[in-house]
C-alpha positions as CSV (number, residue, x, y, z in Angstrom):
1,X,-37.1,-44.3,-22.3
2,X,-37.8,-48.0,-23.1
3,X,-40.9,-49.1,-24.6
4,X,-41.1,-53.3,-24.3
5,X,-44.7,-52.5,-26.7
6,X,-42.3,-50.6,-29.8
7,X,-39.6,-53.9,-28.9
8,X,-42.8,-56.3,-29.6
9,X,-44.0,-55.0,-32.0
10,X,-41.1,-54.4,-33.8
11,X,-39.7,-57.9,-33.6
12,X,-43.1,-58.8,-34.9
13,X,-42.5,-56.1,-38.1
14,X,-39.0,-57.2,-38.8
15,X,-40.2,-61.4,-38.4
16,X,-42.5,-60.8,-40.9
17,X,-40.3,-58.8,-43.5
18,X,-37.4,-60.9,-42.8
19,X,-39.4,-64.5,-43.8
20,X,-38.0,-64.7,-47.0
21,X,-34.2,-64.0,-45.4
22,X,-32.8,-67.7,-45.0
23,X,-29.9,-65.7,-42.7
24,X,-33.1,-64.3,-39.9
25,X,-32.7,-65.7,-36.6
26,X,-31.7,-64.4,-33.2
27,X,-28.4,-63.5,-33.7
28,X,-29.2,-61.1,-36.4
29,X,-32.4,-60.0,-34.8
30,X,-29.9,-58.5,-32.2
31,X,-28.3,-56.7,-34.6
32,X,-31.0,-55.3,-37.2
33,X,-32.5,-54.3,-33.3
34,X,-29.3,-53.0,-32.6
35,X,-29.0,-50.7,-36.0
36,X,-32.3,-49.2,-36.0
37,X,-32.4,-48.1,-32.4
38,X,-29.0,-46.4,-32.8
39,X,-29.3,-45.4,-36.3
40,X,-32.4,-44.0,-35.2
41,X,-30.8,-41.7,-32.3
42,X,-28.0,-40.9,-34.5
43,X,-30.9,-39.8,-36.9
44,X,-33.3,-38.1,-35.3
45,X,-31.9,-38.0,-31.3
46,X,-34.1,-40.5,-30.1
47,X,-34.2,-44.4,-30.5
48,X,-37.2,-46.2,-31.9
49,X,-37.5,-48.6,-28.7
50,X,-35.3,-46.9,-26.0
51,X,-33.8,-50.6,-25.1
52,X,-30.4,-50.6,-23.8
53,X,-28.0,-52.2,-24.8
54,X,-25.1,-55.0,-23.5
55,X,-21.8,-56.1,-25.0
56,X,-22.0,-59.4,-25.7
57,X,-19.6,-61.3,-26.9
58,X,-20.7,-62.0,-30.5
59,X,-22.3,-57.7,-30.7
60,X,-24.4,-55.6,-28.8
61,X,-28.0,-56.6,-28.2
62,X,-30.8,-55.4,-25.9
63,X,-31.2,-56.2,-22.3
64,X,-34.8,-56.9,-22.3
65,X,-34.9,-59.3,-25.7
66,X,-34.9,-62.7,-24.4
67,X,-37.6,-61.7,-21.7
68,X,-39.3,-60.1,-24.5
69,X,-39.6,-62.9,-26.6
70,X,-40.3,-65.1,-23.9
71,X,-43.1,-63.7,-23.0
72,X,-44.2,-63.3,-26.6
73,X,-44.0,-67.2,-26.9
74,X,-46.2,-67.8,-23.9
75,X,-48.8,-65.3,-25.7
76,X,-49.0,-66.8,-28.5
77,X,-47.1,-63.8,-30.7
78,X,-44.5,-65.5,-31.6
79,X,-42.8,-68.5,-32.0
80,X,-38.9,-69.9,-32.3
81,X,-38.4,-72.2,-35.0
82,X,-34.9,-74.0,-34.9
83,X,-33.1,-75.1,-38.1
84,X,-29.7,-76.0,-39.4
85,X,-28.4,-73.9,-41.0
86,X,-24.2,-74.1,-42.8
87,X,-23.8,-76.5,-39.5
88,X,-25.3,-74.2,-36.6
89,X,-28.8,-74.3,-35.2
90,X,-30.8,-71.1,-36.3
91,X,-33.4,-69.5,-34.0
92,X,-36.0,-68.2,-36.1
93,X,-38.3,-66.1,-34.5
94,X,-41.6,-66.6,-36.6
95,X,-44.4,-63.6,-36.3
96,X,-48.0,-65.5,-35.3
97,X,-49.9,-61.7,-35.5
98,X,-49.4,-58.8,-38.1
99,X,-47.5,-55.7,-35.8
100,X,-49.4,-52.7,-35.3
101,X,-47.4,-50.4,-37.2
102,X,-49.2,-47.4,-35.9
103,X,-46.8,-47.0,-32.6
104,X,-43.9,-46.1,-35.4
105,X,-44.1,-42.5,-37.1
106,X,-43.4,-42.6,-40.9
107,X,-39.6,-41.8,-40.6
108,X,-38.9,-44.7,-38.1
109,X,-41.0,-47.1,-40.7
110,X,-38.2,-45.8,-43.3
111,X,-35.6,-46.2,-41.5
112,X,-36.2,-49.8,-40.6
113,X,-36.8,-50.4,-44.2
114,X,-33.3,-49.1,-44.7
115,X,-31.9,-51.3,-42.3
116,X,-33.8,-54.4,-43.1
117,X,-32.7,-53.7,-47.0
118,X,-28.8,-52.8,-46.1
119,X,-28.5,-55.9,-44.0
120,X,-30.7,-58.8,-46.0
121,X,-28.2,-60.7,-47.8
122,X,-25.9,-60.5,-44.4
123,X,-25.1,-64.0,-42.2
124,X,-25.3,-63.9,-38.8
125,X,-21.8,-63.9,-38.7
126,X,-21.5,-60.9,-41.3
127,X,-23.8,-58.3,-39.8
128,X,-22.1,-59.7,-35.9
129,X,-18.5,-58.7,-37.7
130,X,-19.8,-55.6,-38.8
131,X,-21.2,-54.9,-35.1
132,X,-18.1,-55.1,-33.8
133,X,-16.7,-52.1,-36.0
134,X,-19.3,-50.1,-33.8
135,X,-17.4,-48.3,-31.4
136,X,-19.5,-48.6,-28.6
137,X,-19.2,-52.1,-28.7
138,X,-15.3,-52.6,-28.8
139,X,-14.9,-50.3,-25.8
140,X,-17.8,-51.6,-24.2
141,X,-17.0,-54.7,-21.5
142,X,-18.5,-57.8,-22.0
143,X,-21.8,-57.1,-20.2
144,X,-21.6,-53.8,-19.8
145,X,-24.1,-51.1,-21.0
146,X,-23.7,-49.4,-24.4
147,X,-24.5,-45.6,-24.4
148,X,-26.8,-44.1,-27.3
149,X,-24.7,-41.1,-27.2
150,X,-21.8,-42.8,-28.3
151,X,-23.5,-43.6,-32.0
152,X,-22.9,-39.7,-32.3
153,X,-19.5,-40.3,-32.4
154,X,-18.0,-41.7,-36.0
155,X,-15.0,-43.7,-36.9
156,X,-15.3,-42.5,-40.8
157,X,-12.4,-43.4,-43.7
158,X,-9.9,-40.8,-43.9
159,X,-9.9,-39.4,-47.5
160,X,-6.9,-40.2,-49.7
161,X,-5.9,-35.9,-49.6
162,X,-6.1,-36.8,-45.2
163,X,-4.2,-40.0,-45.8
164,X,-1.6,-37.9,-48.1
165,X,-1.5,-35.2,-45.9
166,X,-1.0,-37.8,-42.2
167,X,1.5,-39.9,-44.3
168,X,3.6,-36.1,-45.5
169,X,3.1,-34.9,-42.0
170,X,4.4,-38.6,-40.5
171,X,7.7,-38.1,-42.5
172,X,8.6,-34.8,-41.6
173,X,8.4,-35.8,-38.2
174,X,10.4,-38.5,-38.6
175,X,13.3,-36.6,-40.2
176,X,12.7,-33.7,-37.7
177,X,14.0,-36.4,-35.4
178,X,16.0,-37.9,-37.2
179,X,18.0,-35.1,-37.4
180,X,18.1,-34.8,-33.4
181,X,19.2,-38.2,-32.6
182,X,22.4,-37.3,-34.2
């Protein structure tokens, strides 16, 4: 279920740690959003803010973000600083209030800390690339709603024994047909 207070207040959380990372803006907002909420399900079976989710076309993001921010602006929570940044304007979502950290249990307050540390030294660009190695995402429509179930689903590196084994397996079949065409 979504909670638009744990989507405030988390923006507000991950503003405030993110201040001293010249690559925070909207984009990657998106995606550190993004990560925890289905990091989190993957985790635990449940998502920190219950958002969903849309394909867009530079990674997923939540539905309800720009209202969300929006409406954070007109209170006074918030506000978007724009900058340039390697030639493109950066939206910087600036925190105006501390978050009240006490909607997230201690394992969601970890987690985030995980994400925010496994992303920081990412680009928008970088952490948008890596988003669209999620598979949700890249069989997701543009638009179209992204499933929490599917971050139970993996696309992990075969090891180089299942590589062997594919590539040995791969070759017999070829000369098993091989030896039919003739």
């Amino acid at each position: 279920m979504a909670n638009t207070t744990k989507l405030r207040e988390l923006i507000l959380y991950l503003a405030l740690e993110s201040e001293g990372d010249e690559h925070f803006g909207a984009i990657k907002l998106n995606k550190l959003l993004f990560n925890i909420d289905f990091e989190a399900y993957r985790r635990f079976g449940k998502a920190v803010t219950g958002q969903e989710y849309q394909a867009l076309p530079f990674g997923p993001a939540p539905r309800a973000v720009v209202p969300t921010l929006d409406s954070m602006k007109e209170k006074g929570e918030i506000v978007i600083r724009e900058e340039s940044l390697y030639g493109y304007t950066q939206k910087r979502p600036l925190a105006l209030r501390q978050p009240d950290i006490r909607l997230f249990s201690q394992e969601e307050i970890a987690l985030i800390a995980h994400v925010l540390s496994r992303f920081w030294d990412m680009s928008a660009t970088q952490i948008s690339d890596l988003s669209h190695e999620f598979l949700g995402w890249s069989l997701a429509e543009e638009g179209e709603t992204i499933p929490y179930g599917i971050a139970l689903l993996g696309r992990e590196e075969l090891t180089k024994q299942e590589r062997e084994k594919a590539q040995a397996a791969e070759e017999r079949a070829r000369k098993w047909l091989a030896t039919r065409a003739v």
